[in-house]
BATI-688989 format. One record per atom (N, C-alpha, C): atom name; x, y, z; residue number from 0; residue in three letters. Coordinates in steps of 0.1 Angstrom, whole numbers, plus 5000, padded with zeros to 4 digits. Example, Ala and Ser with C-alpha at 12.3 -4.5 7.8 and 13.67 -1.06 7.14 Angstrom:
2
<atom a="N" x="5132" y="4943" z="5078" k="0" r="ALA"/>
<atom a="CA" x="5123" y="4955" z="5078" k="0" r="ALA"/>
<atom a="C" x="5132" y="4967" z="5078" k="0" r="ALA"/>
<atom a="N" x="5128" y="4978" z="5071" k="1" r="SER"/>
<atom a="CA" x="5137" y="4989" z="5071" k="1" r="SER"/>
<atom a="C" x="5129" y="5000" z="5079" k="1" r="SER"/>
//
This chain:
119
<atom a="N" x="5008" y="4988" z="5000" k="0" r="UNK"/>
<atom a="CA" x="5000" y="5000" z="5000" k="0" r="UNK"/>
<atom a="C" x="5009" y="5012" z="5000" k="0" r="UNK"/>
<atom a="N" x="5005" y="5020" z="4992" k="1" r="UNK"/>
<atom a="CA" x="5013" y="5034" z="4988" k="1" r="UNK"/>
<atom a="C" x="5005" y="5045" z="4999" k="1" r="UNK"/>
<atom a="N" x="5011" y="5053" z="5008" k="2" r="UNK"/>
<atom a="CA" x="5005" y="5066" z="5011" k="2" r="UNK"/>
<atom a="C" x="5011" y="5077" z="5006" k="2" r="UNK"/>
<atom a="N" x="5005" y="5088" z="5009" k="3" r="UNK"/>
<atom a="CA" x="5007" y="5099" z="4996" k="3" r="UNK"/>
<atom a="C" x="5004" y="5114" z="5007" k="3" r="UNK"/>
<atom a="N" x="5014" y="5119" z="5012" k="4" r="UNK"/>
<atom a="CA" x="5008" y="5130" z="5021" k="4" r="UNK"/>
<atom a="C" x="5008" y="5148" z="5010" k="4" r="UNK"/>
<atom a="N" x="5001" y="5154" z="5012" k="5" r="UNK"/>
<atom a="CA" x="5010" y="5167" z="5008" k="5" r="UNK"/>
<atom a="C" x="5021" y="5169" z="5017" k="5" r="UNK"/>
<atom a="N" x="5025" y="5181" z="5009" k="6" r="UNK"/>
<atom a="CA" x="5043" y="5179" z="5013" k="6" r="UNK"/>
<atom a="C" x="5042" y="5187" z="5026" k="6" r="UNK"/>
<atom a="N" x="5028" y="5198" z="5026" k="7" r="UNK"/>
<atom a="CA" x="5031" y="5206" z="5041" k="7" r="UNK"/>
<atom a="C" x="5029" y="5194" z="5051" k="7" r="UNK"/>
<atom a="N" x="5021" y="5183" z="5052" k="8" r="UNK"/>
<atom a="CA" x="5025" y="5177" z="5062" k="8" r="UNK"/>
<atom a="C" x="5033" y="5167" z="5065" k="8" r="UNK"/>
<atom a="N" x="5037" y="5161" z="5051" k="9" r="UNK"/>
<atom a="CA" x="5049" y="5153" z="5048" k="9" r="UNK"/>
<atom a="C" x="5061" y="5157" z="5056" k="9" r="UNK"/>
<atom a="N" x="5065" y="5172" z="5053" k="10" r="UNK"/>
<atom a="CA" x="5079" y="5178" z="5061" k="10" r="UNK"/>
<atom a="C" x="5073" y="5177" z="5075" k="10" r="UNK"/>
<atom a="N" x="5063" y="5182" z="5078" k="11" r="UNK"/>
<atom a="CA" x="5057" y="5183" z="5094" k="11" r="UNK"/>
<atom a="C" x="5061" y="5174" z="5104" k="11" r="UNK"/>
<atom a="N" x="5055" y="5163" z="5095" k="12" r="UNK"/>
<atom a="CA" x="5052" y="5147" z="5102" k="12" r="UNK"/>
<atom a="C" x="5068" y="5142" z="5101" k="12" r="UNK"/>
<atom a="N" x="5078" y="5140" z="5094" k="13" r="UNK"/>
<atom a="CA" x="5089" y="5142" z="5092" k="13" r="UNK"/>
<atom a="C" x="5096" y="5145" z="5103" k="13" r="UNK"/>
<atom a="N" x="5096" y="5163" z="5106" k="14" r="UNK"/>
<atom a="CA" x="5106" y="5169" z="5115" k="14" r="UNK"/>
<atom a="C" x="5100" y="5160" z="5125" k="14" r="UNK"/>
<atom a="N" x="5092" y="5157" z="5131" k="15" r="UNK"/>
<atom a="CA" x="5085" y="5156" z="5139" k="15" r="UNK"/>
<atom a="C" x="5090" y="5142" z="5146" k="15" r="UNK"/>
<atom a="N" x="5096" y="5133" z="5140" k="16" r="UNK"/>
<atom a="CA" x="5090" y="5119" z="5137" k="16" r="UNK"/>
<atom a="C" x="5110" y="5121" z="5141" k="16" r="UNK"/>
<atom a="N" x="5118" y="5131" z="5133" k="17" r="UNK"/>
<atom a="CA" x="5132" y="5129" z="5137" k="17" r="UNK"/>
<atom a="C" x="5136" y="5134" z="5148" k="17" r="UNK"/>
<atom a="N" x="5128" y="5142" z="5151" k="18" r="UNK"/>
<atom a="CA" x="5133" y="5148" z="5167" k="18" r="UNK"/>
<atom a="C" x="5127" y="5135" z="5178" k="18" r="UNK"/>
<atom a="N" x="5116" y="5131" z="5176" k="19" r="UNK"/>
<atom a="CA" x="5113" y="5121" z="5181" k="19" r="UNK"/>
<atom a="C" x="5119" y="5110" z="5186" k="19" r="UNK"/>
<atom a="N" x="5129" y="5106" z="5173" k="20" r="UNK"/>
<atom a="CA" x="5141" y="5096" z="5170" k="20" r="UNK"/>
<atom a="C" x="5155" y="5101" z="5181" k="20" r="UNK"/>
<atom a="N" x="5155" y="5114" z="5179" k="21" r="UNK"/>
<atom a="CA" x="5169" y="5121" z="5186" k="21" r="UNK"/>
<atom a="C" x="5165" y="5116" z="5198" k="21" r="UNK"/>
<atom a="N" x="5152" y="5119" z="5205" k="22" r="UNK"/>
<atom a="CA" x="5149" y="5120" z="5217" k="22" r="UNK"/>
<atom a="C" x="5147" y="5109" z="5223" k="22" r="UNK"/>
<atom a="N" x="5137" y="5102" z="5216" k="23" r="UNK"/>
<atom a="CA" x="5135" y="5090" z="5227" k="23" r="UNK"/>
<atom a="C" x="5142" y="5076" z="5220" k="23" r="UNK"/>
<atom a="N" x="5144" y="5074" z="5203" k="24" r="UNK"/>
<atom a="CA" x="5150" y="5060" z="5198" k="24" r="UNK"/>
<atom a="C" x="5137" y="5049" z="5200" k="24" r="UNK"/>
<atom a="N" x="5126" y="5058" z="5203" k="25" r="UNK"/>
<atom a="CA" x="5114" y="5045" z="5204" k="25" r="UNK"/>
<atom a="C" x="5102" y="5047" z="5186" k="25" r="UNK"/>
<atom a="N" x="5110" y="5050" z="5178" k="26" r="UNK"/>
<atom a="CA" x="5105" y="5055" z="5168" k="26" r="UNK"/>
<atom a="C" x="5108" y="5050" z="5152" k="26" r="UNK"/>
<atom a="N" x="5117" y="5039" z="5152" k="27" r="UNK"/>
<atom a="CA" x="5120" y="5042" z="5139" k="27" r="UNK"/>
<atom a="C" x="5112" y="5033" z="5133" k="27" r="UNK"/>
<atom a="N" x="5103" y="5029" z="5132" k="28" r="UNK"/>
<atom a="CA" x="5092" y="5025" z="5117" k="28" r="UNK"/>
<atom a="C" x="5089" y="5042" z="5113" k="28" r="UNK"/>
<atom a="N" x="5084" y="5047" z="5122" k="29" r="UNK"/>
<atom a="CA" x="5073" y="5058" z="5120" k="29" r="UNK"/>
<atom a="C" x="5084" y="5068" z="5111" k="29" r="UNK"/>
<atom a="N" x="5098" y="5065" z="5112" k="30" r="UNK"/>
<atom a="CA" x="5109" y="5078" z="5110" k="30" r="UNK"/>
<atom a="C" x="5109" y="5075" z="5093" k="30" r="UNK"/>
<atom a="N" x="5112" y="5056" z="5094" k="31" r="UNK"/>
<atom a="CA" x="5113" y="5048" z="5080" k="31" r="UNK"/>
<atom a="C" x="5102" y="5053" z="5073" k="31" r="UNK"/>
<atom a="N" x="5094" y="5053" z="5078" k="32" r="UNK"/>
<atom a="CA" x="5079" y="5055" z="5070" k="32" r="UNK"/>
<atom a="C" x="5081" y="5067" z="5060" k="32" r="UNK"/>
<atom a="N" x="5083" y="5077" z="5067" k="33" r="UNK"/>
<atom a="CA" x="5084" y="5089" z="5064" k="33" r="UNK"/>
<atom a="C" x="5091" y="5096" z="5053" k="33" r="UNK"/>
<atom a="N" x="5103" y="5089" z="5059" k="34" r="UNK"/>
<atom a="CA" x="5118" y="5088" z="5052" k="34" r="UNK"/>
<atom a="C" x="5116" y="5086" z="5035" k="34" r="UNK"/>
<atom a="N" x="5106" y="5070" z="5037" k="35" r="UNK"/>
<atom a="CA" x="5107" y="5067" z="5021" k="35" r="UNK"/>
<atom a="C" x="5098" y="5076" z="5014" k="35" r="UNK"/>
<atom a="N" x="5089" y="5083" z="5020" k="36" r="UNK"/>
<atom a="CA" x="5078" y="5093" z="5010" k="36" r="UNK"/>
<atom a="C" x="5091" y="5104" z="5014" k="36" r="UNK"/>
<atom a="N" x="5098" y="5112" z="5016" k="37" r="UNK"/>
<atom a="CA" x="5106" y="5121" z="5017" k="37" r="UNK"/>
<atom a="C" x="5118" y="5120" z="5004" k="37" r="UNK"/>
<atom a="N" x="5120" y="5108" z="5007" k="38" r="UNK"/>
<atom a="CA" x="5126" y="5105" z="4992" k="38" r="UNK"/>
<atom a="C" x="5126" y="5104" z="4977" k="38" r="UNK"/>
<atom a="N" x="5108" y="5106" z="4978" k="39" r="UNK"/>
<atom a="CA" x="5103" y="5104" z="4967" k="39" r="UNK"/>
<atom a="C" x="5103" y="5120" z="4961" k="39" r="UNK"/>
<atom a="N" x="5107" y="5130" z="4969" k="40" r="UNK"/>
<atom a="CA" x="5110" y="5148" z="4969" k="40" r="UNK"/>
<atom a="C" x="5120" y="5147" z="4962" k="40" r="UNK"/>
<atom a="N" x="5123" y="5167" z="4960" k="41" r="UNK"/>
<atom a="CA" x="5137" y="5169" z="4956" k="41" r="UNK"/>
<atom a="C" x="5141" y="5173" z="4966" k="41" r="UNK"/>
<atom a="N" x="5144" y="5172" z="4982" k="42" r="UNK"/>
<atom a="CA" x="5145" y="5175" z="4992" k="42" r="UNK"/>
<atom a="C" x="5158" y="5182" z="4991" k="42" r="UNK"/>
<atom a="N" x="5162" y="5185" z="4983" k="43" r="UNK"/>
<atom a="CA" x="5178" y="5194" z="4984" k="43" r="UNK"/>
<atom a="C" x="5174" y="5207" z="4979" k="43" r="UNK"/>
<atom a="N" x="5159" y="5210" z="4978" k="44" r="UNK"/>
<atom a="CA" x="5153" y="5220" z="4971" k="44" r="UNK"/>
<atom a="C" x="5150" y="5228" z="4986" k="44" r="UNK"/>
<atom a="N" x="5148" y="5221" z="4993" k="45" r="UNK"/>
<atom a="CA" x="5136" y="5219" z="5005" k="45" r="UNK"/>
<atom a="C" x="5147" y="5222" z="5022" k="45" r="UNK"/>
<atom a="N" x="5163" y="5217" z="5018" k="46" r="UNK"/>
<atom a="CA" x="5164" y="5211" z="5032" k="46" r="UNK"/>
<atom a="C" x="5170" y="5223" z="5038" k="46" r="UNK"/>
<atom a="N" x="5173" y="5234" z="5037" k="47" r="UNK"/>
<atom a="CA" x="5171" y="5247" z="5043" k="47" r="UNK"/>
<atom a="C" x="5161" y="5251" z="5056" k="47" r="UNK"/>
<atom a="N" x="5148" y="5248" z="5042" k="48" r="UNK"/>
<atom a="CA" x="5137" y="5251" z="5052" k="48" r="UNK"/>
<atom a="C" x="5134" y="5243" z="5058" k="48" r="UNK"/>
<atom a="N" x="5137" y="5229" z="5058" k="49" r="UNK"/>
<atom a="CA" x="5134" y="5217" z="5067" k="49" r="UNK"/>
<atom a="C" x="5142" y="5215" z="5076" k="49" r="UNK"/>
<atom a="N" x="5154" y="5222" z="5076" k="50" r="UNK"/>
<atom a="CA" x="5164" y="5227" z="5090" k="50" r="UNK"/>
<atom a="C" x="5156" y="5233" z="5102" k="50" r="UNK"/>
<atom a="N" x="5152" y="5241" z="5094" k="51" r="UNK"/>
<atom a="CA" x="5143" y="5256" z="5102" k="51" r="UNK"/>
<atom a="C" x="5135" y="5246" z="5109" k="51" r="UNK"/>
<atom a="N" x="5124" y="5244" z="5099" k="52" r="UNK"/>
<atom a="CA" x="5113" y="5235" z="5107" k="52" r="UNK"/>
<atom a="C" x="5118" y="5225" z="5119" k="52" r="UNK"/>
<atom a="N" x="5125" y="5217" z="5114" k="53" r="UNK"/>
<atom a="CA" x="5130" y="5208" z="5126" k="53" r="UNK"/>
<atom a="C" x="5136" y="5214" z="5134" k="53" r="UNK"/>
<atom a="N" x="5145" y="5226" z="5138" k="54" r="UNK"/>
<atom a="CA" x="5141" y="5235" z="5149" k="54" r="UNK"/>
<atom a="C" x="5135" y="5245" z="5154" k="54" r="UNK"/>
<atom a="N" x="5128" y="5251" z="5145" k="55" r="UNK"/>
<atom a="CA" x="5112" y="5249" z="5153" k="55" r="UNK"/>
<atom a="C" x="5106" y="5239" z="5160" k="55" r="UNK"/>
<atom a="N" x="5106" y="5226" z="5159" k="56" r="UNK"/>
<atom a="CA" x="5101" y="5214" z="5166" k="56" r="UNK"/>
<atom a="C" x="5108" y="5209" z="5177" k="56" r="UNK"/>
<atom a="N" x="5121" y="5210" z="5173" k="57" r="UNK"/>
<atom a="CA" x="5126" y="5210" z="5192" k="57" r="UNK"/>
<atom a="C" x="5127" y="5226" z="5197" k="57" r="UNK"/>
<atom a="N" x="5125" y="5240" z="5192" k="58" r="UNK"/>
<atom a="CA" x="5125" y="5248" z="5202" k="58" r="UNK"/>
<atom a="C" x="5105" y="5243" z="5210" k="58" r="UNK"/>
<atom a="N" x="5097" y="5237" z="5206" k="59" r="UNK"/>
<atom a="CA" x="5083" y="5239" z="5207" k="59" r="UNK"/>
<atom a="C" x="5086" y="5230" z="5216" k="59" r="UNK"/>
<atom a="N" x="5096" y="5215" z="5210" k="60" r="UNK"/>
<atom a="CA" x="5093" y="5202" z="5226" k="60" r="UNK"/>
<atom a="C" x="5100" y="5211" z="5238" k="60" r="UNK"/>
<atom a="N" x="5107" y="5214" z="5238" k="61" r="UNK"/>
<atom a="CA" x="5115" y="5221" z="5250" k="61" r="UNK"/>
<atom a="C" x="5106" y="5232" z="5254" k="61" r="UNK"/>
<atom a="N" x="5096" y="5238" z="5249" k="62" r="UNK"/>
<atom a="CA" x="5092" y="5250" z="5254" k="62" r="UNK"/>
<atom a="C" x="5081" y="5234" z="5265" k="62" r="UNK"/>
<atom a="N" x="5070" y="5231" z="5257" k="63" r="UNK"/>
<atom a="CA" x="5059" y="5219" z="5263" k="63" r="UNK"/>
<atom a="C" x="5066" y="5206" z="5270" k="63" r="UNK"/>
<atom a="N" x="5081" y="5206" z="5273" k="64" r="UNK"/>
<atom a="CA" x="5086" y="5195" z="5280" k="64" r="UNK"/>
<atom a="C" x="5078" y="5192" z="5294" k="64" r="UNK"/>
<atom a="N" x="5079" y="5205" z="5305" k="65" r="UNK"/>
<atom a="CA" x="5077" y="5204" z="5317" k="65" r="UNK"/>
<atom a="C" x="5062" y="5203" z="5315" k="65" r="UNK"/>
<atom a="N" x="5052" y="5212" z="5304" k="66" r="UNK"/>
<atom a="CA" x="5039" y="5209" z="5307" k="66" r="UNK"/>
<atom a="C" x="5032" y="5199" z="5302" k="66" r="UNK"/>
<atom a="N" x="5040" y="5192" z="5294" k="67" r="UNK"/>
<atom a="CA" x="5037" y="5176" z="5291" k="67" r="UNK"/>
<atom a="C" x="5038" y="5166" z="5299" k="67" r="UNK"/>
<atom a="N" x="5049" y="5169" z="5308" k="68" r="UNK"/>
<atom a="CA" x="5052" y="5160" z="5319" k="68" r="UNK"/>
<atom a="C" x="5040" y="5160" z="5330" k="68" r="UNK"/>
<atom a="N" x="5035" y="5169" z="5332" k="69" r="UNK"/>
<atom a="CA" x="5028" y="5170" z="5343" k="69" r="UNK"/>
<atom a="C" x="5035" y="5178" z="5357" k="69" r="UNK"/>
<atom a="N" x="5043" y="5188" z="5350" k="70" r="UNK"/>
<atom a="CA" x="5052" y="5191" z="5362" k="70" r="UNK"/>
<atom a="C" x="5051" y="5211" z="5360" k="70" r="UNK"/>
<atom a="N" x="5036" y="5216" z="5356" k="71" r="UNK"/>
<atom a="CA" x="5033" y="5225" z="5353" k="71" r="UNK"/>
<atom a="C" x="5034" y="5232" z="5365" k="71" r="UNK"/>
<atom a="N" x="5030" y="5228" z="5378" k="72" r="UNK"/>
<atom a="CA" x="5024" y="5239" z="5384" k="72" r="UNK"/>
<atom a="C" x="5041" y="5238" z="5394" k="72" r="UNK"/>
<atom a="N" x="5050" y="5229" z="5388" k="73" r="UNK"/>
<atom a="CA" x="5064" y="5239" z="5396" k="73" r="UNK"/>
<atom a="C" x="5067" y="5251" z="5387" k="73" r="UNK"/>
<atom a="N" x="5062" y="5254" z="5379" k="74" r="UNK"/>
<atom a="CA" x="5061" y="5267" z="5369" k="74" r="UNK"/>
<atom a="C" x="5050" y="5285" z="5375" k="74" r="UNK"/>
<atom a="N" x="5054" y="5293" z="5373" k="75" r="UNK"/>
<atom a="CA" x="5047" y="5302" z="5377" k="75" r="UNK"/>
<atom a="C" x="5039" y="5304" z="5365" k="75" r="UNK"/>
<atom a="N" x="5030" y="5308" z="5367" k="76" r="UNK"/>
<atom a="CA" x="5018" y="5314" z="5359" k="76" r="UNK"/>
<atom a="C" x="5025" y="5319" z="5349" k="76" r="UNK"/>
<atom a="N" x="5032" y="5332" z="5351" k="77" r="UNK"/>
<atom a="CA" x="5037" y="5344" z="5344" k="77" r="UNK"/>
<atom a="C" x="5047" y="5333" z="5330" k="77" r="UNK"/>
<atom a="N" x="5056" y="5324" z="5340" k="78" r="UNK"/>
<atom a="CA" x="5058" y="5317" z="5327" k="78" r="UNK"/>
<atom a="C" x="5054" y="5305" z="5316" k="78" r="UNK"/>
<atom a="N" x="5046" y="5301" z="5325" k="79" r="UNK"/>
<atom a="CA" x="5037" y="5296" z="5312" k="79" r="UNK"/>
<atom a="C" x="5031" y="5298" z="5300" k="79" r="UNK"/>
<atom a="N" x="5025" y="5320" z="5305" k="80" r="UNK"/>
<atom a="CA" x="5016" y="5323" z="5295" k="80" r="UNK"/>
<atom a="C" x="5031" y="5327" z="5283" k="80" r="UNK"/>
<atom a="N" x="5042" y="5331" z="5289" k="81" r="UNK"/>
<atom a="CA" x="5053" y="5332" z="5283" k="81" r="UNK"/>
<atom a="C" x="5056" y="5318" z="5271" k="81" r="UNK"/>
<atom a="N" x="5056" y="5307" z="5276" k="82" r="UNK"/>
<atom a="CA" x="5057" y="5297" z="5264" k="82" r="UNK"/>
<atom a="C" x="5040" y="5295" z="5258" k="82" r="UNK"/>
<atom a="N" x="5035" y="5295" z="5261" k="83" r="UNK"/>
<atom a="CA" x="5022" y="5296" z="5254" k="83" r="UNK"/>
<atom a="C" x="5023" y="5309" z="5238" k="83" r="UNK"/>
<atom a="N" x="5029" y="5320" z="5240" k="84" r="UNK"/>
<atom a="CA" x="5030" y="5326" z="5234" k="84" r="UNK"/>
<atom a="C" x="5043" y="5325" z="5229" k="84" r="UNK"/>
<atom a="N" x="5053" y="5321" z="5232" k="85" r="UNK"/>
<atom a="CA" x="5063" y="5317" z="5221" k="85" r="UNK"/>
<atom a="C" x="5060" y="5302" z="5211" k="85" r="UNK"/>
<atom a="N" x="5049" y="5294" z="5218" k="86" r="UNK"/>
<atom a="CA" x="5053" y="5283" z="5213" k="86" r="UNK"/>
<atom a="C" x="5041" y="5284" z="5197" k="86" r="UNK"/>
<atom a="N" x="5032" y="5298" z="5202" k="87" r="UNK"/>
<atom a="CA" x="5023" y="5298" z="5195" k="87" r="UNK"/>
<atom a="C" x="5029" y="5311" z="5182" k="87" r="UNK"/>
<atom a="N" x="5041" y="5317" z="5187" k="88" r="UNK"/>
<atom a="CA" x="5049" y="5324" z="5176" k="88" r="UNK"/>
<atom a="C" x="5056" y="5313" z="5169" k="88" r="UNK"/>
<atom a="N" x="5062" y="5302" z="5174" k="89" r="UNK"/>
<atom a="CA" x="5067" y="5293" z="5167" k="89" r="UNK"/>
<atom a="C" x="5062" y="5284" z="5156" k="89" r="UNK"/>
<atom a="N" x="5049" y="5283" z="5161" k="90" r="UNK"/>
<atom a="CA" x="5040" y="5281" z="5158" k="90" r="UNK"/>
<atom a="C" x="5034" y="5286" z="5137" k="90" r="UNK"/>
<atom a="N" x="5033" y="5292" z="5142" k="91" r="UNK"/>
<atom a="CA" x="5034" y="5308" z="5132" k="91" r="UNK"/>
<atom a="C" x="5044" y="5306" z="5121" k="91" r="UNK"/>
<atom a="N" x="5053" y="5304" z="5127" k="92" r="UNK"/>
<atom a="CA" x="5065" y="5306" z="5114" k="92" r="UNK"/>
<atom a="C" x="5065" y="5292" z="5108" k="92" r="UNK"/>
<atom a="N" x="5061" y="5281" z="5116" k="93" r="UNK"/>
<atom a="CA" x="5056" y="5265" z="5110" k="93" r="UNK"/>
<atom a="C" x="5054" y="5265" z="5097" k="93" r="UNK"/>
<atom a="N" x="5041" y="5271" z="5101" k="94" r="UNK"/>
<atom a="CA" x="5028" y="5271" z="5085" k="94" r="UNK"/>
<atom a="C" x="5035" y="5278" z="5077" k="94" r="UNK"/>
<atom a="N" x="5041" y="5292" z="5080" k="95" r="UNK"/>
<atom a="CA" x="5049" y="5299" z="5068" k="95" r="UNK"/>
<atom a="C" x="5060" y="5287" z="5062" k="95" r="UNK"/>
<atom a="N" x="5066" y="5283" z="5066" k="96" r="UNK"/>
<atom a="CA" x="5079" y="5276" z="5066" k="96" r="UNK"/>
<atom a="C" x="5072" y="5262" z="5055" k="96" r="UNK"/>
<atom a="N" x="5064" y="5255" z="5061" k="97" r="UNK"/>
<atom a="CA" x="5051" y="5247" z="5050" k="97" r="UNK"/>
<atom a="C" x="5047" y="5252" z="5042" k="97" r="UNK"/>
<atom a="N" x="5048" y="5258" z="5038" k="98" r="UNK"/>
<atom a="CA" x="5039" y="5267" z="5032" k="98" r="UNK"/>
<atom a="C" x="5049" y="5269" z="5021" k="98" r="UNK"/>
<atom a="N" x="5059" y="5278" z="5026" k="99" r="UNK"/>
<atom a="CA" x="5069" y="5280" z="5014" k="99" r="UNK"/>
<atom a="C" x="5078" y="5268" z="5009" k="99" r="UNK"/>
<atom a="N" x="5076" y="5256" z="5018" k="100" r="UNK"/>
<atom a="CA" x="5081" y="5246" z="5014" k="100" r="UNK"/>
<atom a="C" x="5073" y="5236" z="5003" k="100" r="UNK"/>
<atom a="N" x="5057" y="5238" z="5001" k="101" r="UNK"/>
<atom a="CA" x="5047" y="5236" z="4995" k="101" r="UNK"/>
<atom a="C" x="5048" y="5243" z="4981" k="101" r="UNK"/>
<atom a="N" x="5054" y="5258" z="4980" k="102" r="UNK"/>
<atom a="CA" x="5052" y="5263" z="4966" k="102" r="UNK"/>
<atom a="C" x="5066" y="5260" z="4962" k="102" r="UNK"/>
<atom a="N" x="5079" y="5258" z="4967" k="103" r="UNK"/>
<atom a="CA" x="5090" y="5253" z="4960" k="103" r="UNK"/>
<atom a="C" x="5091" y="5244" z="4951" k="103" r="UNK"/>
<atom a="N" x="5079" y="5229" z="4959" k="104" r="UNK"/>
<atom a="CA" x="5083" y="5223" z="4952" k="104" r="UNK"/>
<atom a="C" x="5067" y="5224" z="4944" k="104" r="UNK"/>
<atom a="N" x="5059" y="5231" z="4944" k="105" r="UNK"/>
<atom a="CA" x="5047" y="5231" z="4935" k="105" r="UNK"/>
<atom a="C" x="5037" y="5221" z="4935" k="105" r="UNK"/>
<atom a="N" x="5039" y="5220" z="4946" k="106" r="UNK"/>
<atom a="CA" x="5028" y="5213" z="4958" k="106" r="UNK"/>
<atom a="C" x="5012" y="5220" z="4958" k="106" r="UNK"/>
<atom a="N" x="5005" y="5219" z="4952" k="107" r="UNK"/>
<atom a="CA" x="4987" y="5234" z="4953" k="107" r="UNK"/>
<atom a="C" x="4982" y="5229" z="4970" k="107" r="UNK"/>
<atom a="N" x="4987" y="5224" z="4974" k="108" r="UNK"/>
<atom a="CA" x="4981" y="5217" z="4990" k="108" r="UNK"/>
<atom a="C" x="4988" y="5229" z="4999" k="108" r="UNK"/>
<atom a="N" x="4982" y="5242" z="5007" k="109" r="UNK"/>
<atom a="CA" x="4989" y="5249" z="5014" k="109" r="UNK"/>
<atom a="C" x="4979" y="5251" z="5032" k="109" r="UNK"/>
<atom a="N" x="4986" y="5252" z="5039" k="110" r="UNK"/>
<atom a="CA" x="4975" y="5254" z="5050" k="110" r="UNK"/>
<atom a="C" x="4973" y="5268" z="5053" k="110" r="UNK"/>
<atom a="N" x="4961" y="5272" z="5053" k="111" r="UNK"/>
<atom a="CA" x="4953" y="5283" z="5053" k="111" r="UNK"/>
<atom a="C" x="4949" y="5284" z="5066" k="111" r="UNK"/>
<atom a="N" x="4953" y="5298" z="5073" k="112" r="UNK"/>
<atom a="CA" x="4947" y="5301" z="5085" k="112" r="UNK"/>
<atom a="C" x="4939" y="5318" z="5087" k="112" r="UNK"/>
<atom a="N" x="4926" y="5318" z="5090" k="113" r="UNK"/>
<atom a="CA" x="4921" y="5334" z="5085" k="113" r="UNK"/>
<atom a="C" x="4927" y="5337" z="5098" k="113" r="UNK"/>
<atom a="N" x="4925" y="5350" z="5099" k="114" r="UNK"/>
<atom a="CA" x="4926" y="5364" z="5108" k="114" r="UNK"/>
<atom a="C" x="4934" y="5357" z="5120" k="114" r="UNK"/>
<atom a="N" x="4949" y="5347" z="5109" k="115" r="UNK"/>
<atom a="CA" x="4965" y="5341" z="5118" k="115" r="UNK"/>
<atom a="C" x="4970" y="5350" z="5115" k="115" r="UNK"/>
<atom a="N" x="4984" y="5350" z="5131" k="116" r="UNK"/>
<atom a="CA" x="4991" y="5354" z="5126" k="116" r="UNK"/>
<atom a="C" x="5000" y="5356" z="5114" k="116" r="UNK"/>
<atom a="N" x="5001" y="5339" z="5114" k="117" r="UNK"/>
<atom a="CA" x="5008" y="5334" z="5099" k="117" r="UNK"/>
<atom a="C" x="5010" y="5340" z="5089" k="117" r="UNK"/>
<atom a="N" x="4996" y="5343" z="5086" k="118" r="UNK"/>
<atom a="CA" x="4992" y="5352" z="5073" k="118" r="UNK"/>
<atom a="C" x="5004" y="5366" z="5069" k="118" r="UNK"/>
//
């Protein structure tokens, strides 16, 4: 069976899937998977912005480490709403980063967000 993602989430699920790998080593079908539809790219067109993206994805795990864990409330308020709003700037430049990684390679699949930052 062949799957077939657009490329915005193809790189997404990707960075995603390698920081994964960095981090925990409990991942590699999901990385394989990925890998071989990543291959099927000109990813040397792409791997700039898929640098970016994939750190964006570990500045975002590191921002949501402690509140993933369950270890929020040794956190103050004040910094919380602080990663909430960077993780949601990071956020931000994601979709840009998809996005322009979607028209390089002439991908018509782009993620659309009204009255986002993004935009």
């Amino acid at each position: 069976m062949t799957f077939t993602f657009p490329i915005i989430e193809l790189v997404d699920r990707y960075a995603i899937a390698k920081l994964k790998q960095t981090k925990t080593k409990l991942n590699s079908n999901e990385l394989e998977f990925y890998q071989d539809q990543i291959d099927k790219v000109n990813f040397l067109l792409i791997q700039q912005d898929f640098d970016e993206l994939y750190s964006i994805h570990s500045q975002i795990w590191s921002l949501e480490a402690e509140l993933k864990s369950g270890n929020e409330h040794c956190l103050p308020l004040e910094e919380i709403g602080r990663r909430a709003i960077a993780i949601r700037n990071l956020n931000n430049k994601r979709i840009q980063l998809k996005n322009k990684m979607a028209q390089t390679l002439d991908c018509p699949i782009r993620e659309i967000k009204k009255e986002h930052l993004s935009e």
